[in-house]
N, C-alpha and C positions, 0 to 999 in steps of 0.2 A: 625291470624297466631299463633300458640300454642308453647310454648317453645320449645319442642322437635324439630320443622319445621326448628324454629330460631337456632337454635344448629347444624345441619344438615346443615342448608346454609352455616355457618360461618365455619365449617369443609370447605366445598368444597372448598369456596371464599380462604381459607387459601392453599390450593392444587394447586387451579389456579395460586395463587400470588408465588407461590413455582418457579413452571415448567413455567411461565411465565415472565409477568416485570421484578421482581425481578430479578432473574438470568438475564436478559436481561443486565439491569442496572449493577448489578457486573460484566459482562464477559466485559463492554464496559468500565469500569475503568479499570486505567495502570497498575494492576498490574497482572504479568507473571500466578503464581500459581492457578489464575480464570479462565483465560483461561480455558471452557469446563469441567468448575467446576461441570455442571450436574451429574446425577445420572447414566447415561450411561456413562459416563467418565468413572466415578468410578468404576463401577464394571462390564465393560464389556474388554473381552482382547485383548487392542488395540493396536498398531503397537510398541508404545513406550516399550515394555514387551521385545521383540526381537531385539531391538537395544541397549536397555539401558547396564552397565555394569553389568558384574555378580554379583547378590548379595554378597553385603561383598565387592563390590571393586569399588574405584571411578575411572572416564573416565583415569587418567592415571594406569592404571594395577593394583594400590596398594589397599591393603587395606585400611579396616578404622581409623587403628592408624599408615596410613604411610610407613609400610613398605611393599617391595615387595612378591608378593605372590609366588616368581619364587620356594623358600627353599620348599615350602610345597608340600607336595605328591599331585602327581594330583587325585586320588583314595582319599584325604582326602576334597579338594577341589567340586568334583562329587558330595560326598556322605553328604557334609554343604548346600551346593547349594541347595534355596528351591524358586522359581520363584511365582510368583502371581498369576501365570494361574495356577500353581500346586493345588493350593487352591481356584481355581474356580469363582477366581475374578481379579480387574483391579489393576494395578498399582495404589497409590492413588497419588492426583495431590495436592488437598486441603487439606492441613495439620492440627493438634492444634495448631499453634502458627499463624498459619492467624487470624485476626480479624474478618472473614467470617465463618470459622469454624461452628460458630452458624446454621447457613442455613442445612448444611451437615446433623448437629444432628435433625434439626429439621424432614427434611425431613425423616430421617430415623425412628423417633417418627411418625410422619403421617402416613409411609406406615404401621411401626408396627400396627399402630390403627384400620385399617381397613384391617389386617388379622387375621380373625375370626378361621381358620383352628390349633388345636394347634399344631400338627406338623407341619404347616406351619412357625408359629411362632416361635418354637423352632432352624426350620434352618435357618430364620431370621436372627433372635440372635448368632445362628454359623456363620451366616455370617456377621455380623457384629463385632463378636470378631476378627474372622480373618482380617478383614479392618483396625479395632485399631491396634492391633499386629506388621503389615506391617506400616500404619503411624507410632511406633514409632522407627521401624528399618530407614522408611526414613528418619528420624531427627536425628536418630542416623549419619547413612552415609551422610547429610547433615554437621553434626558438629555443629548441634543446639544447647541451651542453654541447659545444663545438667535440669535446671528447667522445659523446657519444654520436653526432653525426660521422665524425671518423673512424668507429667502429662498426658503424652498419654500412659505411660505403667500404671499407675493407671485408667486410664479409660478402657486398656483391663480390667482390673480385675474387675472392675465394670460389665463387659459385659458380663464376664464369672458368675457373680453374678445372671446376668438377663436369661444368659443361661439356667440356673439350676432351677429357678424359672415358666422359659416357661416351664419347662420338668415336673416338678413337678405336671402341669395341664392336661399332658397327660395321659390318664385310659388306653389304649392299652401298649401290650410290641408284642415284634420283632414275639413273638410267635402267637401273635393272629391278628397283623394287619400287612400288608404289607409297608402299608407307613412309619413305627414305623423302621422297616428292612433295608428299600431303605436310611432310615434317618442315624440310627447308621454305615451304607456302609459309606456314608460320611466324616461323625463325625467322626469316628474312623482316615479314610483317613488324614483326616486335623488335628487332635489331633496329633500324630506321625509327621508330619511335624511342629506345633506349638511346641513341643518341641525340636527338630532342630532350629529354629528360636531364642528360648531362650537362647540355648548353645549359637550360635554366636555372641548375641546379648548381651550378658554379658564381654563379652570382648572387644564387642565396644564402651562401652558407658563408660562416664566418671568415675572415681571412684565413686564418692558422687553419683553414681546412681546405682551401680553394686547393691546394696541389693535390689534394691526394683526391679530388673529385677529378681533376686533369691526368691523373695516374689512372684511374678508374676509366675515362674515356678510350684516352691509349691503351689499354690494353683490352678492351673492349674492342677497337678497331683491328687488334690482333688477332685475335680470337673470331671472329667473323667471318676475315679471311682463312683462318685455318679451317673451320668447318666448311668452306665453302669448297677450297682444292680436296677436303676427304671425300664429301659426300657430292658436290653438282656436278652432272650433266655441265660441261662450259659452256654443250652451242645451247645448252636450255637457260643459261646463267642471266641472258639479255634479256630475253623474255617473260623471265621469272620477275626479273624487278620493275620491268614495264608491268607487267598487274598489280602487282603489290604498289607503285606508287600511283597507279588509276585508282587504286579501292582505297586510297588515305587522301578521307577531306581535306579541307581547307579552300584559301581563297583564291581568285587569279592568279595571286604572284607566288604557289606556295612551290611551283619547279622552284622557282631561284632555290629556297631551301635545302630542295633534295637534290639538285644538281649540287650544292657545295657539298652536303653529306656522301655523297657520290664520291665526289671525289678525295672526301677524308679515307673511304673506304679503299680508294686507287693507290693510296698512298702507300698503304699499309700492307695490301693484298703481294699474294705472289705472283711470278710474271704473267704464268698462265693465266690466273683471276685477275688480274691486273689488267690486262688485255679486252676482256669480256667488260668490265668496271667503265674501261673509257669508250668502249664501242655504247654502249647503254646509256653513259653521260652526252656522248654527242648527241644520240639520237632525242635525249630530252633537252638540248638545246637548241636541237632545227626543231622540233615539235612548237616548242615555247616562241621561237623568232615566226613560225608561223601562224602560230595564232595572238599574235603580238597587236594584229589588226580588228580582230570582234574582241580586245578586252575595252572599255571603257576607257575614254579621256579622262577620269578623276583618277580612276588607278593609275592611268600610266605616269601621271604626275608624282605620283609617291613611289615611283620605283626606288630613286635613291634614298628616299627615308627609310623604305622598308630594308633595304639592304645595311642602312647606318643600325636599324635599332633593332634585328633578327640577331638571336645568340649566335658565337660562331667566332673565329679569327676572323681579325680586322684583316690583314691579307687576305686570303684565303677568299673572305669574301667579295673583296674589292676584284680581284682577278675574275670571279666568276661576272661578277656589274659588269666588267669591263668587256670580255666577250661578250655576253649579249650585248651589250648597247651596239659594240662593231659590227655584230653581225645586223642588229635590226636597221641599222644605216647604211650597211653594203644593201641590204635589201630596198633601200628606198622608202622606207618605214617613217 
């Protein structure tokens, strides 16, 4: 038997021992969080996704520092709101601060191993940043140890590391291969909501943690753009985000939101995506100034509250208020 043969068995035997005993043996010890610790748990969307409480709020009503969430615009509520299924995967069960953790990671190395496809691998890797992401919002709304919410937000950034890494082996862009297209549909999708996540998630988590959720955004914003100048299509880049923000609910006012995340993305992108970033943001603020007249007089009344009380830079967001309100008044609005 030739080393190669012997390498190859001990892969498999390691596969079997995954999805077998092993898991066996953990889910039959007492503890709660093993329970269906599998890999179908994880990232398939199971019952617990629609019962559980809305993101950002524990079983009695409140949020995650406490107080009630009755004061806040329900239009601000809608448009935070970003569920598990949204992002194409499960509720996570098995956390970092289980002493089981290990398994999880493991497993998730094996399958990587033996996906040879590199865009397959690339949205691997997106899907597994988005599983960090959400583990360390549950530990956040758990009220886990600020130390361990800091080490599952430093392993998203790790992920987003290996993201980048997977992309970087891909020779196709969105122009010459379809799976490249199908892929950035995605990406795109759950980028825009991973920024959502960071906003709410910097106010839940302890102070001694708040920077490194902020490190975690930046560099997030980094990485989006870099995948953007490898792999898009630019004249496809404007049109790509105008579907991607048609297919993400929310309320009336939820451009204002994606217009600021827009332009977090403008920020950070490079000239060329940079370019395409503000042509796409203009266009979703004539859109927004145009139908600024069939939204409802109640909403338009909470324009500035939604803007005061939507995660985000207080600049940042105030600039974005401030254009639309000019434009909807040069319009006679």
């Amino acid at each position: 038997m030739n080393k190669l043969t012997k390498f190859s068995i001990s892969l498999l035997a390691a596969c079997l021992l995954l999805s077998g005993p092993s898991l066996a043996l953990v889910q039959a010890m007492p503890t709660p969080s093993l329970i269906n610790s599998g890999e179908q748990t994880d990232n398939a969307n199971n019952g617990d996704a629609a019962v559980s409480p809305t993101a950002g709020e524990t079983e009695n009503g409140q949020n995650d520092q406490g107080e009630n969430n009755q004061g806040e615009l329900e239009e601000v509520i809608t448009d935070e709101t970003v569920s598990a299924e949204e992002l194409g995967i499960g509720e996570p069960r098995l956390l970092p601060d289980s002493r089981f953790y290990f398994l999880k990671n493991w497993r998730r190395g094996i399958r990587s191993f033996f996906t040879f496809s590199k865009v397959k691998k690339a949205e691997l890797k997106a899907r597994y940043a988005a599983e960090k992401l959400l583990e360390a919002r549950k530990l956040a709304e758990k009220k886990k140890k600020a130390e361990d919410i800091k080490e599952a937000a430093e392993n998203y950034q790790e992920e987003l590391d290996r993201l980048k890494k997977a992309v970087d082996k891909i020779k196709d862009t969105a122009s010459t291969s379809e799976k490249v297209g199908k892929f950035l549909d995605k990406f795109t999708h759950q980028q825009i909501l991973h920024q959502k996540i960071l906003d709410k998630l910097e106010i839940q988590v302890p102070t001694s943690t708040m920077e490194t959720i902020r490190q975690a955004r930046e560099r997030h914003l980094v990485r989006f753009g870099e995948v953007m100048q490898k792999l898009e299509d630019k004249t496809q880049l404007k049109a790509r985000l105008e579907n991607t923000f048609r297919e993400i609910q929310g309320s009336e006012l939820k451009d204002i939101k994606h217009i600021e995340i827009l332009k977090r993305f403008e920020e950070k992108a490079t000239e060329e995506v940079k370019e395409k970033l503000k042509e796409a943001r203009e266009e979703m603020v004539q859109r927004f100034q145009e139908k600024w007249q069939d939204i409802s007089e109640e909403t338009k009344q909470k324009l500035d509250q939604y803007v005061e009380e939507i995660k985000g830079l207080e600049q940042r967001k105030r600039e974005v208020l401030e254009d639309i309100k000019s434009r909807i008044r040069g319009a006679g609005r």
